[in-house]
Structure formats: structure tokens, C-alpha cells
DSSP file (Angstrom, degrees, kcal/mol; ACC not computed):
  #  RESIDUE AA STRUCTURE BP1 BP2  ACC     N-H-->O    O-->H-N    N-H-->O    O-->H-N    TCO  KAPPA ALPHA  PHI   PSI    X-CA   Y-CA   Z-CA
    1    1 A X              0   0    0      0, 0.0     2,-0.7     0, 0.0    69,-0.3   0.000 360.0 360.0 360.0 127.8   -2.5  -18.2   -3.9
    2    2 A X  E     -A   69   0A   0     67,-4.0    67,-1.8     0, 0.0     2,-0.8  -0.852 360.0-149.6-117.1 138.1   -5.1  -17.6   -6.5
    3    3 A X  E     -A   68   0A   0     -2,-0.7    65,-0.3    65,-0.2     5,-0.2  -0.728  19.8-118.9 -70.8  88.6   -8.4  -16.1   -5.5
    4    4 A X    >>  -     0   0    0     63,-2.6     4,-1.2    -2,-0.8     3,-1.0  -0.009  26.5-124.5  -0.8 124.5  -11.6  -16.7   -7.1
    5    5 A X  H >> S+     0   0    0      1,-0.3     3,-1.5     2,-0.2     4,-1.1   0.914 112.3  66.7 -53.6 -73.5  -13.1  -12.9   -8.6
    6    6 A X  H 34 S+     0   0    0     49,-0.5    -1,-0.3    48,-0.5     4,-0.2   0.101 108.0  32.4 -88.3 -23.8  -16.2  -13.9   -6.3
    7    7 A X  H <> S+     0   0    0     -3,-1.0     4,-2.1    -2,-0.7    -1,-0.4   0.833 116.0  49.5 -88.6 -52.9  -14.2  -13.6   -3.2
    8    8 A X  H <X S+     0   0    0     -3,-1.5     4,-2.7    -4,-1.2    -2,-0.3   0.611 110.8  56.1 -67.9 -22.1  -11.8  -10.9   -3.7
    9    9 A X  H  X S+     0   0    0     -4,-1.1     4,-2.0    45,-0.2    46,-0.2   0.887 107.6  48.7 -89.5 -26.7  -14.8   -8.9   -5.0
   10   10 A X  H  > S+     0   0    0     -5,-0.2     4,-0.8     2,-0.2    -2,-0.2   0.972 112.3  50.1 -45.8 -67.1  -16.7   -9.6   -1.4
   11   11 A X  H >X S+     0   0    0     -4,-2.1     4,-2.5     1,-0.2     3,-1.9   0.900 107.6  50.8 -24.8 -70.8  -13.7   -8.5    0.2
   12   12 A X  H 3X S+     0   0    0     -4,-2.7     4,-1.5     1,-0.3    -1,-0.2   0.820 115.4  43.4 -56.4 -43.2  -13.5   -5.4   -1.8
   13   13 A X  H 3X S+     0   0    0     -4,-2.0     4,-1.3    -3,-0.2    -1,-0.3   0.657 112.8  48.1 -71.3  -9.1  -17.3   -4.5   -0.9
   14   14 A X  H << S+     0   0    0     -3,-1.9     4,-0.3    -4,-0.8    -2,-0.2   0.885 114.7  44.6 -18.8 -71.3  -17.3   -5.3    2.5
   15   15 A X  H  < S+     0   0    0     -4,-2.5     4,-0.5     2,-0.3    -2,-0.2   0.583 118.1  48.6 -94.6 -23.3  -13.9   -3.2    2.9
   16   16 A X  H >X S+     0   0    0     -4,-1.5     3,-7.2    -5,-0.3     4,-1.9   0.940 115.3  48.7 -83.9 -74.2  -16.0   -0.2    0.3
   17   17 A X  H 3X S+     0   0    0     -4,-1.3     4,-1.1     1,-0.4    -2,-0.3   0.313 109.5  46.1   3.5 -51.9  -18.8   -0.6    2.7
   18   18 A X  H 3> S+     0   0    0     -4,-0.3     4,-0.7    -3,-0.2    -1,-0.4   0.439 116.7  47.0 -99.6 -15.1  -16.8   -0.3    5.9
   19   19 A X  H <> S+     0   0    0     -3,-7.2     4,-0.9    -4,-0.5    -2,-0.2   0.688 107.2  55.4-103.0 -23.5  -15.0    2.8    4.4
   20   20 A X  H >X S+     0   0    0     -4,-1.9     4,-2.2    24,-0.2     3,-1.3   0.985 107.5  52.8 -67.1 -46.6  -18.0    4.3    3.2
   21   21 A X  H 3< S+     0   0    0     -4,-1.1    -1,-0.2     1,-0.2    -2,-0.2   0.711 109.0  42.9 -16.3 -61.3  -19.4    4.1    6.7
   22   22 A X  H >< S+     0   0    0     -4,-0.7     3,-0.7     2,-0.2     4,-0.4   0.529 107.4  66.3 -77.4 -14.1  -16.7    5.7    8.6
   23   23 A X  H X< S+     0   0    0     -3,-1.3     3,-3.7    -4,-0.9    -2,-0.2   0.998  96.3  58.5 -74.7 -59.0  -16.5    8.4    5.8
   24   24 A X  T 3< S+     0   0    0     -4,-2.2    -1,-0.3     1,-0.3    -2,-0.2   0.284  94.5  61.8 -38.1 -20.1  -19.8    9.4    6.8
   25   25 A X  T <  S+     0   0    0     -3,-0.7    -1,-0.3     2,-0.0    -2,-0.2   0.386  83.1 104.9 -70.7 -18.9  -18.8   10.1   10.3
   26   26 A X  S <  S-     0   0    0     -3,-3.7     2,-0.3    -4,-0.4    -3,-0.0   0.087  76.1-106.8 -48.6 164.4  -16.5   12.8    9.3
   27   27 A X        -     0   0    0      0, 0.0     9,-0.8     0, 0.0    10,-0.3  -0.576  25.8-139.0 -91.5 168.2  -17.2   16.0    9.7
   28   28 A X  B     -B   35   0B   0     -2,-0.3     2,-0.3     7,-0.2     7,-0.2  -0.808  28.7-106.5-119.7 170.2  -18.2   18.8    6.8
   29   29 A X    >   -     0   0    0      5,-1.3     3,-1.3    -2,-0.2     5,-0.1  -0.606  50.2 -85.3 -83.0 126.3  -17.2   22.1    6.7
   30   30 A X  T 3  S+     0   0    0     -2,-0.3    -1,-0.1     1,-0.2     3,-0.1  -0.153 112.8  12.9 -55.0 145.8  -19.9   24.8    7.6
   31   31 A X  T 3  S+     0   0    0      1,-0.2     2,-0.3    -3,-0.1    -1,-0.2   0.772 118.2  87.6  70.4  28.9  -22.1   26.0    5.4
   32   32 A X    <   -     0   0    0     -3,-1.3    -1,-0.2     2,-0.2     0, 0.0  -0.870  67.5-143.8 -64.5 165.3  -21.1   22.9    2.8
   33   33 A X  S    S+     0   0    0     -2,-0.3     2,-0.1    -3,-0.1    -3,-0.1   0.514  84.7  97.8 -93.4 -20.6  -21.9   19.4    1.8
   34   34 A X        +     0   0    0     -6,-0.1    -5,-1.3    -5,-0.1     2,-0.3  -0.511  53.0 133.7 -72.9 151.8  -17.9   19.2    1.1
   35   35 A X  B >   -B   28   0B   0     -7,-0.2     3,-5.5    -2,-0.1    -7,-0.2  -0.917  66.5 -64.0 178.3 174.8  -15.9   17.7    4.1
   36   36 A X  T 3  S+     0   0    0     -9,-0.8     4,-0.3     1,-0.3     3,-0.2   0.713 125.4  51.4 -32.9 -27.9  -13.1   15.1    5.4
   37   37 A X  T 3> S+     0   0    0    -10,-0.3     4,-2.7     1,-0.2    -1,-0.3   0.546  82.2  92.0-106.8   2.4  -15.1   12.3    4.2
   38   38 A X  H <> S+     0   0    0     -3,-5.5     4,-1.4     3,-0.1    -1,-0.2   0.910  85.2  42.1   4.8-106.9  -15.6   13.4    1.0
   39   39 A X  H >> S+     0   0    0      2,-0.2     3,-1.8    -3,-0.2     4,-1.0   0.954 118.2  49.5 -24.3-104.5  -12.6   11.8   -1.0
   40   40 A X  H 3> S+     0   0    0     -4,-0.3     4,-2.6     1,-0.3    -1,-0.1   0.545 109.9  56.3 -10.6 -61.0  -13.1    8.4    1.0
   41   41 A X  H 3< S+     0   0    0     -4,-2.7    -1,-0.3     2,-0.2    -2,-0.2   0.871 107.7  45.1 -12.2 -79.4  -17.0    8.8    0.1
   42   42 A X  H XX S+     0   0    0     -3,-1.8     4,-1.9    -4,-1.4     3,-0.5   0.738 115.4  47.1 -73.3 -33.6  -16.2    8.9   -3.4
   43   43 A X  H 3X>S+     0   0    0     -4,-1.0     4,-2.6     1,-0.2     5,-0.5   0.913 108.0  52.3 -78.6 -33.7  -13.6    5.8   -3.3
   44   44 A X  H 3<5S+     0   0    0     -4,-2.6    -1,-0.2     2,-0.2    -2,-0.2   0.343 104.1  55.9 -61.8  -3.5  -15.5    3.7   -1.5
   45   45 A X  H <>5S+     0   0    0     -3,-0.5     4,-2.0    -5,-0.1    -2,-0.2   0.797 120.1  41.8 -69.3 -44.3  -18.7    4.3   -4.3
   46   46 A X  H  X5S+     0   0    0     -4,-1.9     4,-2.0     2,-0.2    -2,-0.2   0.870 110.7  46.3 -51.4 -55.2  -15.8    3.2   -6.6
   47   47 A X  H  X5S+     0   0    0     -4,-2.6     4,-3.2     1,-0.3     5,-0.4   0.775 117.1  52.4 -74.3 -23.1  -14.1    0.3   -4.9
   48   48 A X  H  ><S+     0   0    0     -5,-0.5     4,-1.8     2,-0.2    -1,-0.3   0.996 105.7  49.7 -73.6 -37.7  -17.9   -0.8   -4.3
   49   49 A X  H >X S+     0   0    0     -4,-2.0     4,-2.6    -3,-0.2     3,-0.8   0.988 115.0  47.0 -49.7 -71.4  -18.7   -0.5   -8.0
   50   50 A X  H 3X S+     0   0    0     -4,-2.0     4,-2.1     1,-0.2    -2,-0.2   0.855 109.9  53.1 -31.1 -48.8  -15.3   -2.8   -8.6
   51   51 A X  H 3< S+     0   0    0     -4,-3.2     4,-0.3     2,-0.2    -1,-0.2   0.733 108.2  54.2 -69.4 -30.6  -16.3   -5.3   -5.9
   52   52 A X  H <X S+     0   0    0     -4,-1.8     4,-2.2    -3,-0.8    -1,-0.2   0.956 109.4  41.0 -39.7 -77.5  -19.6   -5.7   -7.6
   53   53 A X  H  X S+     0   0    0     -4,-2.6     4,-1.1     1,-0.2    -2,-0.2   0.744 114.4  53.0 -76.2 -14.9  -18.6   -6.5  -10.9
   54   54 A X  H  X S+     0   0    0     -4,-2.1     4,-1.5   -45,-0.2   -48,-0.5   0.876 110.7  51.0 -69.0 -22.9  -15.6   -8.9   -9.7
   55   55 A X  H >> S+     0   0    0     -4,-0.3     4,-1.5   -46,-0.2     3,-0.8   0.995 114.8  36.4 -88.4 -44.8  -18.1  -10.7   -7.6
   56   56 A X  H 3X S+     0   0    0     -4,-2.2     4,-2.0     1,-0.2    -1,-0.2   0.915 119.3  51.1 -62.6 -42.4  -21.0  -11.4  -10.5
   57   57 A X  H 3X S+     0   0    0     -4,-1.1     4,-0.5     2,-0.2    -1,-0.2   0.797 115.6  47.0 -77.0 -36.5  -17.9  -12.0  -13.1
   58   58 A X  H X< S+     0   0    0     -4,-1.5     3,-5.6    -3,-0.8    -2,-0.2   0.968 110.7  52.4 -47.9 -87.6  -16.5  -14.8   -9.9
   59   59 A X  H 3< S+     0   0    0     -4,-1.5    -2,-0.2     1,-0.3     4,-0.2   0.581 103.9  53.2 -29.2 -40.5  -19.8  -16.2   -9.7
   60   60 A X  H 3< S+     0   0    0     -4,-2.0    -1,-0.3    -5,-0.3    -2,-0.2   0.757 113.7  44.8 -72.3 -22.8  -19.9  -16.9  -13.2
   61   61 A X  S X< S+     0   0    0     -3,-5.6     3,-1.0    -4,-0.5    -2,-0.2   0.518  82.1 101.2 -77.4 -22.3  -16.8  -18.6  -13.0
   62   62 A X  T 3  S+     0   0    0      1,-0.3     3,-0.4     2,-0.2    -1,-0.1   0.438  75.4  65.7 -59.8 -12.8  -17.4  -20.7   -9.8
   63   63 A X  T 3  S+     0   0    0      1,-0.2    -1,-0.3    -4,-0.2    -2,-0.1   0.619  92.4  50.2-103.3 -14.7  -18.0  -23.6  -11.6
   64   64 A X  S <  S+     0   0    0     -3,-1.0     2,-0.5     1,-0.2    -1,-0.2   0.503 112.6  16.0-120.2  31.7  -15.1  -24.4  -13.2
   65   65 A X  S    S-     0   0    0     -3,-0.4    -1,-0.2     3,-0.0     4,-0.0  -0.947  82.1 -71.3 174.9-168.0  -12.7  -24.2  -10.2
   66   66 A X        -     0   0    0     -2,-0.5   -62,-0.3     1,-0.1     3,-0.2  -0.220  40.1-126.6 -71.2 153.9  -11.8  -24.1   -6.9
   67   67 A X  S    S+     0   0    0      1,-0.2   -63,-2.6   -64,-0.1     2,-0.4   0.991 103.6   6.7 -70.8 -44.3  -12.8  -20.4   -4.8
   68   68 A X  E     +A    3   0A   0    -65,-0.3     2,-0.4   -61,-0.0    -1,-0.2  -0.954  68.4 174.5-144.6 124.1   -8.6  -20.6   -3.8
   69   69 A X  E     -A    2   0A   0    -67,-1.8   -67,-4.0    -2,-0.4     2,-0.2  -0.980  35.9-113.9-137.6 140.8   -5.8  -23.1   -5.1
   70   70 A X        -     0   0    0     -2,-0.4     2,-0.4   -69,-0.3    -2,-0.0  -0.430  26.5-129.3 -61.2 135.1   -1.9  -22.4   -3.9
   71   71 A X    >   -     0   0    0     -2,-0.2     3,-1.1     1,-0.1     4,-0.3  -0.717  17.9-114.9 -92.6 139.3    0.3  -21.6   -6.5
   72   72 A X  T 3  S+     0   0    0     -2,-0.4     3,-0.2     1,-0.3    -1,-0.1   0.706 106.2  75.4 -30.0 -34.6    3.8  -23.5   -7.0
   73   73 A X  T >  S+     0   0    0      1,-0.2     3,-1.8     2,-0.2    -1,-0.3   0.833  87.1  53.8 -76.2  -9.3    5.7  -20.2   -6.1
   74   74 A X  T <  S+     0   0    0     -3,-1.1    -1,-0.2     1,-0.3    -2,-0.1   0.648  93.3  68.7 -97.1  11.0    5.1  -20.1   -2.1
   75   75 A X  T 3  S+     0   0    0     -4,-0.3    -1,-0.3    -3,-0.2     2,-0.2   0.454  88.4  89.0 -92.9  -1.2    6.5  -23.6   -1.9
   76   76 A X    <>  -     0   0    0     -3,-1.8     4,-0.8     1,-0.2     5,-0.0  -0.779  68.7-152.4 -90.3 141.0   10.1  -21.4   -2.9
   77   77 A X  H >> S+     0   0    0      2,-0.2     3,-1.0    -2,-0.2     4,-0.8   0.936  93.0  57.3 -85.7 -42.5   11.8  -20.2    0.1
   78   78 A X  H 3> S+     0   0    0      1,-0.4     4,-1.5     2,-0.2    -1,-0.2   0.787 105.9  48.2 -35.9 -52.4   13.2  -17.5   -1.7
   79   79 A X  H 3> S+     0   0    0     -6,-0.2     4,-1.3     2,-0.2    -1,-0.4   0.795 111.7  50.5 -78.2 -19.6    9.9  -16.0   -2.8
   80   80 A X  H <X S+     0   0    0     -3,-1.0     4,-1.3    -4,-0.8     3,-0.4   0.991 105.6  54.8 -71.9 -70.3    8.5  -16.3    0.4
   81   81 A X  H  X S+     0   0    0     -4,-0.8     4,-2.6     1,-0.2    -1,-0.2   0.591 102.5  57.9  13.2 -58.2   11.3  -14.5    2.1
   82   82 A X  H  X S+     0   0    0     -4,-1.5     4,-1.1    -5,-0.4    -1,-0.2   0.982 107.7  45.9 -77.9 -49.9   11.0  -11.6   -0.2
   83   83 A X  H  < S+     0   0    0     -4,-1.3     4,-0.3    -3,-0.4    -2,-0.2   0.617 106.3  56.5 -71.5   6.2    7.4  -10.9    0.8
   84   84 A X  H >< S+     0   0    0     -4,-1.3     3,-2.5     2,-0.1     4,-0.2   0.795 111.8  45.9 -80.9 -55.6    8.0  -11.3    4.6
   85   85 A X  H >< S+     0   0    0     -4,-2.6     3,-1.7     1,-0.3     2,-0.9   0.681 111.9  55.9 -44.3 -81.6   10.9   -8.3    4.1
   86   86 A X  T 3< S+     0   0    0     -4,-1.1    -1,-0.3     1,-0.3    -3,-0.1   0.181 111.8  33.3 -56.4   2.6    8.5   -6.7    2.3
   87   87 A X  T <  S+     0   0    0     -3,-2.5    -1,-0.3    -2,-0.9    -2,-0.2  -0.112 119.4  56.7-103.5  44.1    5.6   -6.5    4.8
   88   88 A X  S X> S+     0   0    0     -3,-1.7     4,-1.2    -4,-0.2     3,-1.1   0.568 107.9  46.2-109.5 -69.3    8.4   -6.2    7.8
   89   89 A X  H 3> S+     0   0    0      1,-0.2     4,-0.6     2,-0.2    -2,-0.1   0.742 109.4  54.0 -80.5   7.4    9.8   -3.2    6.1
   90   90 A X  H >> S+     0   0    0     -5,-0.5     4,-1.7     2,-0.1     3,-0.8   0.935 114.9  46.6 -75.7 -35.0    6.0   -1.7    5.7
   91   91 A X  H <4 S+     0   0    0     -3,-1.1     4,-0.2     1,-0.3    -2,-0.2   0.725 112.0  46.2 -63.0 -26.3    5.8   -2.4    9.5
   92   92 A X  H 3< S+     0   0    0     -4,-1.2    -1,-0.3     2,-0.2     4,-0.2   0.602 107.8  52.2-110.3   3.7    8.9   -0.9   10.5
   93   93 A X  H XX S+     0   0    0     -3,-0.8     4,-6.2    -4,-0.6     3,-1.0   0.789 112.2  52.3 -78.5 -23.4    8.7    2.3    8.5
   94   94 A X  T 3< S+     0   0    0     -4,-1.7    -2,-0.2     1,-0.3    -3,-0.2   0.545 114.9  38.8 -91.7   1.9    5.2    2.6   10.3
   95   95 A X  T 34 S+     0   0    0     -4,-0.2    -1,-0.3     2,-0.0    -3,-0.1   0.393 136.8  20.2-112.1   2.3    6.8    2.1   13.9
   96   96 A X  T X> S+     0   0    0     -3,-1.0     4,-1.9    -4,-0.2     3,-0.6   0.526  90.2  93.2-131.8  -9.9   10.0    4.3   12.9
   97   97 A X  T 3< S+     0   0    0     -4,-6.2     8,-0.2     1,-0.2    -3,-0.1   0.915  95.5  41.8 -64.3 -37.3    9.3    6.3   10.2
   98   98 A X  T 34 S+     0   0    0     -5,-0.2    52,-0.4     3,-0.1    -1,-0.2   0.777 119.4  48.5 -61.1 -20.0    8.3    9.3   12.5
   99   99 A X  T <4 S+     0   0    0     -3,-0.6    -2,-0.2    51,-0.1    -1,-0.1   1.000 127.4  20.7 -68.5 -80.2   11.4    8.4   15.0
  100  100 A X  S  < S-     0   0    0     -4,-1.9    51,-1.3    50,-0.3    52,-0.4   0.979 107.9-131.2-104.8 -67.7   14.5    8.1   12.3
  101  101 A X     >  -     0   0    0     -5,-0.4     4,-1.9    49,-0.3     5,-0.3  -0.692  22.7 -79.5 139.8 148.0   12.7   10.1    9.4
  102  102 A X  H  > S+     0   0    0     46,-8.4     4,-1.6    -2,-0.2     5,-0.5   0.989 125.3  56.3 -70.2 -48.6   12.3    9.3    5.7
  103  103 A X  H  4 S+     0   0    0     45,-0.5    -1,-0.2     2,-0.2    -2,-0.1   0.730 112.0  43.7 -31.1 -31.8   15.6   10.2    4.6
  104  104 A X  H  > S+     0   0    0     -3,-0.2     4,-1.0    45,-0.2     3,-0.2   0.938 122.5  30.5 -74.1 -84.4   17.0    7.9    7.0
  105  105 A X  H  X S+     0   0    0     -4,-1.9     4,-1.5     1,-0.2    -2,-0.2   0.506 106.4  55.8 -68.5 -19.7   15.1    5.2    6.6
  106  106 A X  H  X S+     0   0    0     -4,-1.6     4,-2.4    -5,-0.3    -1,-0.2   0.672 103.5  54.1 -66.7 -45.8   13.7    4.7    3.5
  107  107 A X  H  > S+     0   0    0     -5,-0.5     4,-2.1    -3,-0.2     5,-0.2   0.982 112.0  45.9 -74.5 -31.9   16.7    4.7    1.5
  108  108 A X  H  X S+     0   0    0     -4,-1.0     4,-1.2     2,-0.2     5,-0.2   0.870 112.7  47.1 -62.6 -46.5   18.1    2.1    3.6
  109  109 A X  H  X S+     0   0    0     -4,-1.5     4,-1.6     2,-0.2     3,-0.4   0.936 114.4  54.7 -53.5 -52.7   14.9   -0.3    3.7
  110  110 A X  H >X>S+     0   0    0     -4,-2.4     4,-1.1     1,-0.2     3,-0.6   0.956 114.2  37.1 -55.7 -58.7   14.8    0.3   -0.2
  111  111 A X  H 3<5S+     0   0    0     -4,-2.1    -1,-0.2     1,-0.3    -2,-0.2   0.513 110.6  52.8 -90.9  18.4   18.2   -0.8   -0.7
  112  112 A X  H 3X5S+     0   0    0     -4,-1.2     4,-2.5    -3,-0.4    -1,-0.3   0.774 119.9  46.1 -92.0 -31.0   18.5   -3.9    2.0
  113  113 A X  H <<5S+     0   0    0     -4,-1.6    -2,-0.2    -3,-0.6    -3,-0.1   0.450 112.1  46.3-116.0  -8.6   14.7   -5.1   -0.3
  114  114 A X  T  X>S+     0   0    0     -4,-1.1     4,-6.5    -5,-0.2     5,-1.2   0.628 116.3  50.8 -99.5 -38.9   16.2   -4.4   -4.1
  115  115 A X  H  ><S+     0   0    0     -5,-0.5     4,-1.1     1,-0.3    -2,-0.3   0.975 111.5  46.0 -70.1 -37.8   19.6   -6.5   -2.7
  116  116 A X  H  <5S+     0   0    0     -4,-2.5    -1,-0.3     1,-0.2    -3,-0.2   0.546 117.7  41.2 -86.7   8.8   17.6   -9.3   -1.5
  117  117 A X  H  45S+     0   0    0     -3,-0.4    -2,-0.2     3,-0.1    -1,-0.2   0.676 133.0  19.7-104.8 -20.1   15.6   -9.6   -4.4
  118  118 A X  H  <5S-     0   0    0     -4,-6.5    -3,-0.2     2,-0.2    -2,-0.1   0.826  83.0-147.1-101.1 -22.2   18.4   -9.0   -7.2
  119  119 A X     << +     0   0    0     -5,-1.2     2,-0.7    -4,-1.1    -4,-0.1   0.607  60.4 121.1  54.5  34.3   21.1   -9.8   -5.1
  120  120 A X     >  -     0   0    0     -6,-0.4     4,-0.9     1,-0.1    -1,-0.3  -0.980  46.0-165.0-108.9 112.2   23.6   -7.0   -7.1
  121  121 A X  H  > S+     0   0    0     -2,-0.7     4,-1.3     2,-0.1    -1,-0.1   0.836  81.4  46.5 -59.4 -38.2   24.5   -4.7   -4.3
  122  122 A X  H  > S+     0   0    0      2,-0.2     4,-1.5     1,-0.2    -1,-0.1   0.839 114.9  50.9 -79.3 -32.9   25.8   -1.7   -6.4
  123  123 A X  H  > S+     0   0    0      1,-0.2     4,-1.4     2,-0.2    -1,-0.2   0.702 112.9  42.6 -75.4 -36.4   22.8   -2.0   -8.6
  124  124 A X  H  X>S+     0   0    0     -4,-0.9     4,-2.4     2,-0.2     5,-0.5   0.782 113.2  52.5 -78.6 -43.5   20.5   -2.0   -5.7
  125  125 A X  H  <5S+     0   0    0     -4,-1.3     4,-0.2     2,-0.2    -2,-0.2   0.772 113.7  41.4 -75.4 -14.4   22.3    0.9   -3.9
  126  126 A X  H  X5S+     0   0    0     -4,-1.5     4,-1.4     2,-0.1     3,-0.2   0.969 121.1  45.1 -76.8 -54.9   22.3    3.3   -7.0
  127  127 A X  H  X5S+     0   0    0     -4,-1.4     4,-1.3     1,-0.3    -2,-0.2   0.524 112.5  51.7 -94.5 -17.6   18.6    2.2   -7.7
  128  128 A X  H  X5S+     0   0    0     -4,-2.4     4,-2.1     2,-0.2    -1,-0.3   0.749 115.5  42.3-100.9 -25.1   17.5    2.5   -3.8
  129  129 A X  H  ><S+     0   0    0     -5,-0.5     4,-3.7    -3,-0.2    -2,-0.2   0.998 109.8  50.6 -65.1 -43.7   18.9    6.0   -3.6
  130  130 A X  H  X S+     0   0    0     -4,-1.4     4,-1.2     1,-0.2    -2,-0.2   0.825 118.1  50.8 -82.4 -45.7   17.5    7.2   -7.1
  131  131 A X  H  X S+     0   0    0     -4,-1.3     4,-2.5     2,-0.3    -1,-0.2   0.801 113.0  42.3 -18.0 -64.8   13.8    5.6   -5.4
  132  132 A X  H  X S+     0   0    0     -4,-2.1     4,-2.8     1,-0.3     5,-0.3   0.911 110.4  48.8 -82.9 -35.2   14.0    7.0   -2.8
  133  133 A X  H >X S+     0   0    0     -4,-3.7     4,-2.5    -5,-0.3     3,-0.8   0.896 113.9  55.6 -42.2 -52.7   15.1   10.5   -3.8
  134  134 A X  H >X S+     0   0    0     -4,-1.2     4,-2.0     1,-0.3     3,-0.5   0.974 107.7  44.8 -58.8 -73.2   12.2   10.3   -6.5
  135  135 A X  H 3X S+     0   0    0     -4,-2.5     4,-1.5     1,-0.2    -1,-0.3   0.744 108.4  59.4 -70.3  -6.7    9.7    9.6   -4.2
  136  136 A X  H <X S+     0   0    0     -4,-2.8     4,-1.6    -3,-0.8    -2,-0.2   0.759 112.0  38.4 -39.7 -51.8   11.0   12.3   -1.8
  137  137 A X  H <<>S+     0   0    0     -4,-2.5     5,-0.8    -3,-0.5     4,-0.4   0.798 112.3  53.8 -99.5   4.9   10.6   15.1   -4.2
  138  138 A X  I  <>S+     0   0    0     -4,-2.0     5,-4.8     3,-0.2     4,-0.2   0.872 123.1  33.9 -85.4 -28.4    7.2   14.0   -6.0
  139  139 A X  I  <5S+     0   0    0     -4,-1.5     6,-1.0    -5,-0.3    -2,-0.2   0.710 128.8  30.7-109.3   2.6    5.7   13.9   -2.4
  140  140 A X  I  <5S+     0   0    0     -4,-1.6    -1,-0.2     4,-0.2     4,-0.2   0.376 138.1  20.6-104.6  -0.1    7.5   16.6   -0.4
  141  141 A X  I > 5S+     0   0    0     -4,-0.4     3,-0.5    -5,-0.2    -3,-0.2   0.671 131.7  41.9-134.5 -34.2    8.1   19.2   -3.3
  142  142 A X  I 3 <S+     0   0    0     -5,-0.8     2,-0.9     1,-0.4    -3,-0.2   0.967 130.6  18.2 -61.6 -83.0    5.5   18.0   -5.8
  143  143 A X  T 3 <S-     0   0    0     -5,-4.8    -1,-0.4     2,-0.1     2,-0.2  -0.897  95.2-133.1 -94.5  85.6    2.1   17.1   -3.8
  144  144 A X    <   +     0   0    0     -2,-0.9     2,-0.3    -3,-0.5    -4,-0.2  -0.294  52.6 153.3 -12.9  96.4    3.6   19.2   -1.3
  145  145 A X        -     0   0    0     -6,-1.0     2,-0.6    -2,-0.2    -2,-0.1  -0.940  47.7-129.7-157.0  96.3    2.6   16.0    1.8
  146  146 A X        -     0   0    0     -2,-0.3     2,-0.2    -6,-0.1    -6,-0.1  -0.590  23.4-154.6 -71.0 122.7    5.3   16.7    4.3
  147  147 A X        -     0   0    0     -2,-0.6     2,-0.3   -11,-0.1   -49,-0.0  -0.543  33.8 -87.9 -85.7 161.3    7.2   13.3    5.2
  148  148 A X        -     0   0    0     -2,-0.2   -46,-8.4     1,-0.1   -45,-0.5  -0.657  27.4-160.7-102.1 149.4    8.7   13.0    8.3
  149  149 A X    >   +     0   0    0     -2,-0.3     3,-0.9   -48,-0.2   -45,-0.2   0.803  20.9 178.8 -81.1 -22.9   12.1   14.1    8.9
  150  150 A X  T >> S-     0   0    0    -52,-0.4     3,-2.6     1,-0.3     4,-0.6  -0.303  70.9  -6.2  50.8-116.4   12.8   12.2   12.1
  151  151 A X  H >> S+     0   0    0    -51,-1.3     4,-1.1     1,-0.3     3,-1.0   0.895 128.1  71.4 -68.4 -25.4   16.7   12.8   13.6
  152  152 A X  H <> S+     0   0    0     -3,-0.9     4,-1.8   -52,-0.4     5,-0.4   0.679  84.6  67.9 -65.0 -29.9   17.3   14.7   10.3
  153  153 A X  H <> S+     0   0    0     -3,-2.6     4,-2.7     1,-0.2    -1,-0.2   0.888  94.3  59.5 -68.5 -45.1   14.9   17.6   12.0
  154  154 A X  H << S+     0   0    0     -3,-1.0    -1,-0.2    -4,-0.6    -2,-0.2   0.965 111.8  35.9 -27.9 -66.5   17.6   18.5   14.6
  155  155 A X  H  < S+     0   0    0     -4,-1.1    -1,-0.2     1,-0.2    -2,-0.2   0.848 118.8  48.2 -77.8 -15.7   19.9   19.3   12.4
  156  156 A X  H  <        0   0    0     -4,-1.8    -2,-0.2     1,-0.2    -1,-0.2   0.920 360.0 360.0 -74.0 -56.1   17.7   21.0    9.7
  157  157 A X     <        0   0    0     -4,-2.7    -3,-0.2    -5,-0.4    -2,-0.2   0.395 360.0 360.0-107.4 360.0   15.6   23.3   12.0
């Protein structure tokens, strides 16, 4: 589906809007201005700044087509397919990842979602380990952002 800037840029200020909002609810740190909502603050100034200029840069555009036309590919079953896995396995690391663990799960979700989109199995199972491993050590040894270990904790600790 393609979007008109002039819509997607609404979205995106709405959605700055609504984040700025909540940011604001946070709480600060005594004796500062700095606190939880901070960061958020400052991306939602951003995303609002973006949303801006997509929507006047839409607007300018509106005239020479439609706000949304469907694109050829979501009449392919194939491409729809792959973007159902891929918001099924964002949904089921977020109802399992604390249960069965990133180690667990991740590599496996990564290589069931590289095999149904390249459909080489060996190629997908080197490339969903080496993924996942990667993003394992930039965000547990790197940005030190503990992932959860899930059954793996048992045996670890």
C-alpha cells in the first residue's frame, strides 16, 4: 500500500504528540529538570518536526494522486505470508520472550523467518545464528540492556 506523505506525516504527529504527552508525566529526578521522560521528550520534538514536514511536502502533492493506492505486491500470497510471520514472530517473542529466553527463542524465530523468505535452509540456519549471536552481544555486552534469559537462567545461575 502506498501512503500519501500528508497522511503518514499526521500519523507521525499525532503519535509525537501522544508520546510527548505521556513523557511529560514521568517523573524527574530531584533537584533536576533531567528525568524518565526526557529521551521520549526529545524524540517526540523530533518525530513531530518529521511529521510536519511530511505533511506540508503530502499536501503539496495531493493533487496529483490518490491519499492510498494498493500496490501489485499484496495481491502475492507469498509476500503476504512473509509479513504475517513477521508480525506473528514480533508477537510471540513479546508473549514468550521472558518465559523461553532470547537465546532460545530468537535464534529459532530468526531462522524459521530467513527460511521462509530465501527458502535455503543451511543458509538461513548459519545466517539466523550469526543474527542472532550479533545482536546478543551488541545488546547484552555492548549497551549492556540485559535480555531475558528465560529456561536458560536455571541452568546459568
Amino acid at each position: 500500500m502506498k501512503l500519501n506523505d500528508a497522511l503518514l506525516g499526521g500519523f507521525f504527529l499525532v503519535l509525537a504528540l501522544w508520546i510527548g504527552a505521556e513523557a511529560l508525566t514521568m517523573p524527574r529526578m530531584s533537584g533536576t529538570v533531567i528525568g524518565a521522560g526526557t529521551f521520549p521528550l526529545i524524540v517526540a520534538a523530533i518525530m513531530a518536526v518529521g511529521g510536519a514536514v511530511l505533511m506540508v511536502s503530502g499536501l503539496r502533492y495531493l493533487a496529483d494522486g490518490p491519499i492510498a493506492a494498493l500496490q501489485p505486491w499484496l495481491a502475492q500470497r507469498d509476500a503476504l505470508r512473509r509479513a504475517g510471520a513477521t508480525i506473528l514472530f514480533v508477537l510471540l517473542y513479546a508473549l514468550l520472550g521472558q518465559t523461553i529466553g532470547f537465546p532460545l527463542l530468537v535464534p529459532a524465530m530468526m531462522v524459521a523467518l530467513l527460511w521462509l523468505t530465501t527458502g535455503r535452509p543451511l543458509l538461513s540456519l548459519i545466517l539466523g545464528g550469526a543474527i542472532s549471536a550479533g545482536v546478543w552481544l551488541l545488546f547484552a555486552r555492548i549497551l549492556m540492556v540485559p535480555l531475558p534469559l528465560g529456561l536458560l537462567a536455571r541452568l546459568i545461575y
